[in-house]
C-alpha positions in Angstrom: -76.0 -29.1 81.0 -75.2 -32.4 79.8 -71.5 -33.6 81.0 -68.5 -32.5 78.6 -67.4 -35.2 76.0 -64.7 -36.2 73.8 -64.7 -35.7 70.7 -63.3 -38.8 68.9 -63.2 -39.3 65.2 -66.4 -40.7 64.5 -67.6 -37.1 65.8 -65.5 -35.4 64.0 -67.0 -37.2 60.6 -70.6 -36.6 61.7 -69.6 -32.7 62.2 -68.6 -33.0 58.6 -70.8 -34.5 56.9 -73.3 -32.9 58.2 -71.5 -29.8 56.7 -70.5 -31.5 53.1 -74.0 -32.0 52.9 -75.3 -28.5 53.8 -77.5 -30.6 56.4 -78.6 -34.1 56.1 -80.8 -36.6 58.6 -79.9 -38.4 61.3 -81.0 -41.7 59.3 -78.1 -40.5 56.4 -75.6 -40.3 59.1 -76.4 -43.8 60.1 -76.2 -45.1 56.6 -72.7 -42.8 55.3 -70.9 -43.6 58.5 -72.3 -46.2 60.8 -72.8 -49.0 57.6 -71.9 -51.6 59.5 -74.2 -51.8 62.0 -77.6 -53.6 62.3 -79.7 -50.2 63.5 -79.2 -47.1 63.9 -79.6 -46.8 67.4 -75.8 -46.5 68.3 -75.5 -43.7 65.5 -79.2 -41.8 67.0 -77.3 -42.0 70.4 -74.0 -40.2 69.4 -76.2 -37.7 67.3 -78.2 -37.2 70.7 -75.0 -36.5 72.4 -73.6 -33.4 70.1 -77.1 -32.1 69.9 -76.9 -31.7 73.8 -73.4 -30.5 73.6 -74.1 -27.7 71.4 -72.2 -29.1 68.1 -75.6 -29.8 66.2 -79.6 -28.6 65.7 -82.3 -31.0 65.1 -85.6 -30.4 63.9 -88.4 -32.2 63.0 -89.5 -31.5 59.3 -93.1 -32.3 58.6 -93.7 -35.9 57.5 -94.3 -36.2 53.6 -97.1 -37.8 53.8 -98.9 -35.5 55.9 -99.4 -38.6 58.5 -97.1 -38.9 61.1 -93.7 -37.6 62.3 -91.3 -36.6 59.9 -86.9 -37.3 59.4 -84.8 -35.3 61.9 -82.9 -32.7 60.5 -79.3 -32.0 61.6 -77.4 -29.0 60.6 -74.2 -27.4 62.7 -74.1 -24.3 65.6 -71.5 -22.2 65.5 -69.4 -24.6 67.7 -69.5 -27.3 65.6 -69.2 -25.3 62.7 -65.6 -24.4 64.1 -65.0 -28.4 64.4 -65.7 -28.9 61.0 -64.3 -26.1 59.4 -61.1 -27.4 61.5 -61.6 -30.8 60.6 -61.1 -29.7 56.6 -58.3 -26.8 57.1 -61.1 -23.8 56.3 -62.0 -20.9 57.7 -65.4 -21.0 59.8 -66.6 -18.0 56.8 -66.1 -20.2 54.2 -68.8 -23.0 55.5 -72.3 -22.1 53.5 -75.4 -21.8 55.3 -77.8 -24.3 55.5 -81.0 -23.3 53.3 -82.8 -26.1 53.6 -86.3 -24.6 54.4 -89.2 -25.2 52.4 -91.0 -29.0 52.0 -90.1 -29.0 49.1 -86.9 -27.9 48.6 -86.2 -30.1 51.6 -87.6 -33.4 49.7 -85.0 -32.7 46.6 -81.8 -31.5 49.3 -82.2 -35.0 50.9 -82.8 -37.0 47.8 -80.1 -35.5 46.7 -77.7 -36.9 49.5 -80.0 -40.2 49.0 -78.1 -40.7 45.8 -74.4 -39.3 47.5 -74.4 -41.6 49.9 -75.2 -44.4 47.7 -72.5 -43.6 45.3 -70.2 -42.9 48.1 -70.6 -46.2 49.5 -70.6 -48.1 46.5 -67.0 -46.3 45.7 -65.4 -47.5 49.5 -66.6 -50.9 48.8 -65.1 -50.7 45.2 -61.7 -52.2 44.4 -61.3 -49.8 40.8 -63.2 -46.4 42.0 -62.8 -43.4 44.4 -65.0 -40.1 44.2 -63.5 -36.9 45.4 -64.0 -32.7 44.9 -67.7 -33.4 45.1 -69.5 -30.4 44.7 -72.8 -29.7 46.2 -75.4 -27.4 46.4 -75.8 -26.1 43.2 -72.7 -24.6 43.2 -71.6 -25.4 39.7 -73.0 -23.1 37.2 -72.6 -24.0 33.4 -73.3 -21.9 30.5 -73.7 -23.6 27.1 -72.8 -21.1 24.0 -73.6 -22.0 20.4 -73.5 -19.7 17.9 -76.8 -19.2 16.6 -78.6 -20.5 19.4 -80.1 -19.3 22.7 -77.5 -19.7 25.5 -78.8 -22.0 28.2 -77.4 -22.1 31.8 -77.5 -25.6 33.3 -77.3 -25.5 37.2 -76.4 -29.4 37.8 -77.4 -30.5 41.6 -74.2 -32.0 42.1 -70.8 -32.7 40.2 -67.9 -34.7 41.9 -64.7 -36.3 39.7 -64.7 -40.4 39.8 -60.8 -41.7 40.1 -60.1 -44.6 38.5 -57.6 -46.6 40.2 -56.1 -43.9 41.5 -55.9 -42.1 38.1 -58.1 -38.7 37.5 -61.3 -39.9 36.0 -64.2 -38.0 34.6 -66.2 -35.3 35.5 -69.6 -36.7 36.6 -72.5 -34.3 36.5 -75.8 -35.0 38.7 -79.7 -34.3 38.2 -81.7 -35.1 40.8 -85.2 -35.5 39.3 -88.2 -35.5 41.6 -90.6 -35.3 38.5 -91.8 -31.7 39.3 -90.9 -30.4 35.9 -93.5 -31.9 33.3 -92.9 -29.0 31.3 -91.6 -30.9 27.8 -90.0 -28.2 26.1 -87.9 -27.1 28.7 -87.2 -30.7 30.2 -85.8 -31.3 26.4 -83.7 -27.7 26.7 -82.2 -28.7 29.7 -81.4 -32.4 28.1 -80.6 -30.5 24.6 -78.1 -28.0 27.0 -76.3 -31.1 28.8 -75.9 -32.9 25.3 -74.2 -29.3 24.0 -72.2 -29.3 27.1 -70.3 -32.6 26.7 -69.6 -32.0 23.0 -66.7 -29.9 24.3 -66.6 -31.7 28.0 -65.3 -34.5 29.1 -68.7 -35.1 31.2 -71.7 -38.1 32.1 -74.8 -36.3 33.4 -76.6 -38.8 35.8 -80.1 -38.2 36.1 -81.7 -39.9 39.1 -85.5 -40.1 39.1 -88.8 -41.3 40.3 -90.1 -43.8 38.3 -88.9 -46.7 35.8 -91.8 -44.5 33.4 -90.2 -41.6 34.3 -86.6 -43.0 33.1 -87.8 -44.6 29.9 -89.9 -41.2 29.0 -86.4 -38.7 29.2 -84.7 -41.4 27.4 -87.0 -41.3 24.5 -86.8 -37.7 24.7 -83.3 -37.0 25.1 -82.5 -39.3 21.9 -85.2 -37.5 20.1 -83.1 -34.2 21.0 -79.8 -35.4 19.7 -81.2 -37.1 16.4 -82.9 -33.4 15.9 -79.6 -31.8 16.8 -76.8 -34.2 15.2 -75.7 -34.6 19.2 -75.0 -37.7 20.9 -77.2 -38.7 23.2 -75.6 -41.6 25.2 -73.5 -38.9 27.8 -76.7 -39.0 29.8 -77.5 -41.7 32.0 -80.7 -42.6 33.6 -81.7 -44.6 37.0 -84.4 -44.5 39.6 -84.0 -43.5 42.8 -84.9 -46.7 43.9 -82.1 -48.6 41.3 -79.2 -46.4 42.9 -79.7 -46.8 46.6 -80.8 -50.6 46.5 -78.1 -51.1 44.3 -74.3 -50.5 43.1 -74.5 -47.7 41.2 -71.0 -48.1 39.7 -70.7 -51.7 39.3 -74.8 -52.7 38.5 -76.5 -52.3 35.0 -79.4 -50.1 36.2 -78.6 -47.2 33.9 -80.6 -46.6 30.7 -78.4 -44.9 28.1 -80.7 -43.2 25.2 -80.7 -45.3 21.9 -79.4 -48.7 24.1 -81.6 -51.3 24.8 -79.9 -52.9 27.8 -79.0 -51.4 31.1 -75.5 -50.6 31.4 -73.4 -49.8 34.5 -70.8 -47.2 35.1 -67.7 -49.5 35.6 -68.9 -51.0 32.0 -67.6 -47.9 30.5 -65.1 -45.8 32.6 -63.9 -49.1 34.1 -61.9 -49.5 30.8 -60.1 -46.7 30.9 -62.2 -44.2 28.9 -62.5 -41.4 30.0 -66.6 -40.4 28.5 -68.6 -43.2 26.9 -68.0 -43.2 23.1 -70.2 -44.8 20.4 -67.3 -47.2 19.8 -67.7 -48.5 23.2 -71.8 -48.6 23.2 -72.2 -49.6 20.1 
């Protein structure tokens, strides 16, 4: 049994987010919470440490590639499950279970903390933004009525609300896009559903992908969809995965709005004060 520690506050954040995110890697904790810092090595040893007291699990997940080790996987035991819970005034029944299983469902969980962690950084290093009540997991399910249409129900990866100095902002909505669905008709429901959904929501729909291709291809197809529809098409935003975490995503022009030829960035728009992009502004 590995002697008792301390829990100091550094701890108590790891414990956390490694709830927030309904399990993350060992190489996201170093990059949320340890920025700072040349290597990791100083966040892997702490990490080590609850693991041998009993606050976290690792496991190895299989490497993507096939070749190789893959990440380590950290999710929370009962124990540190109580920290956490603590740590953000909830009852221990209230924390969701990790279901991060299957390779593939893995791949989009951490991708999708990938792009958390870069806004999330991007916002403590920003003197106009903050983002709070972010909302994980699928957890936020929309349904999109019109009369004389199909409903469509739009399960958005993530949603979180980005302050703007200090004042409520806008509702942000995320899709995490790991180019599995090359089905075009419903890819252009889905964008056709979001497009709906912000004609009576104060919303931007991110969508994070895989490839520059990738981006310029929903673009296309989301401005087809709103021409078709008499919708606007510039409340969804497009980015690689790449653009966002080498980036700023607030501050940066690496997001392709449909029917604008230049990149625009996020502080661009709701920087002003607005709270959704209007035509007036991207015009």
């Amino acid at each position: 049994m590995a002697a008792p520690i301390f829990l100091i506050r550094r701890d108590i954040a790891i414990l956390v987010m490694v709830h927030t995110f309904g399990g993350c890697t060992a190489a996201q904790v170093a990059r949320r919470l340890f920025p700072t810092l040349r290597g990791p090595r100083v966040c892997y040893r702490r990490v080590a440490e609850l693991v041998a007291q009993g606050y976290l699990t690792s496991r190895r997940l299989p490497a993507m590639t096939g070749v190789g080790s893959g990440k380590l996987f950290l999710s929370l035991t009962p124990r540190g499950r109580s920290v956490a819970a603590a740590a953000q005034g909830l009852g221990v029944h209230t924390l969701p279970r990790v279901r991060a299983n299957s390779p593939r469902f893995i791949e989009h969980h951490l991708a999708i903390g990938d792009t958390r962690i870069a806004l999330e950084l991007a916002a403590d290093r920003s003197p106009l933004f903050a983002i709070s009540e972010w909302c994980g997991d699928r957890q936020l399910v929309i349904t999109v009525i019109e009369a004389g249409k199909a409903n469509v129900v739009l399960v958005p990866d993530s949603s979180f609300n980005l302050l703007v100095a200090g004042r409520r902002g806008s509702q942000l909505l995320l899709e995490q896009d790991t180019g599995s669905l090359t089905n075009r008709p419903r890819m252009k429901a889905r964008l056709l559903g979001y497009l709906r959904h912000a004609r009576s929501a104060q919303v931007l729909v991110l969508f994070v992908t895989t490839t520059e291709e990738r981006v310029t291809a929903l673009a296309k197809l989301t401005a087809d969809a709103g021409k078709a529809d008499g919708l606007d098409a510039r409340v969804v935003w497009f980015a690689t995965n790449q653009r966002v975490r080498l980036g700023d995503p607030l501050h940066e022009r690496i997001w392709q709005v449909p029917g604008v030829l230049a990149p625009v960035a996020i502080a661009d728009i709701l920087g002003t004060g607005a709270s959704v992009p209007s035509g007036g502004l991207l015009a």
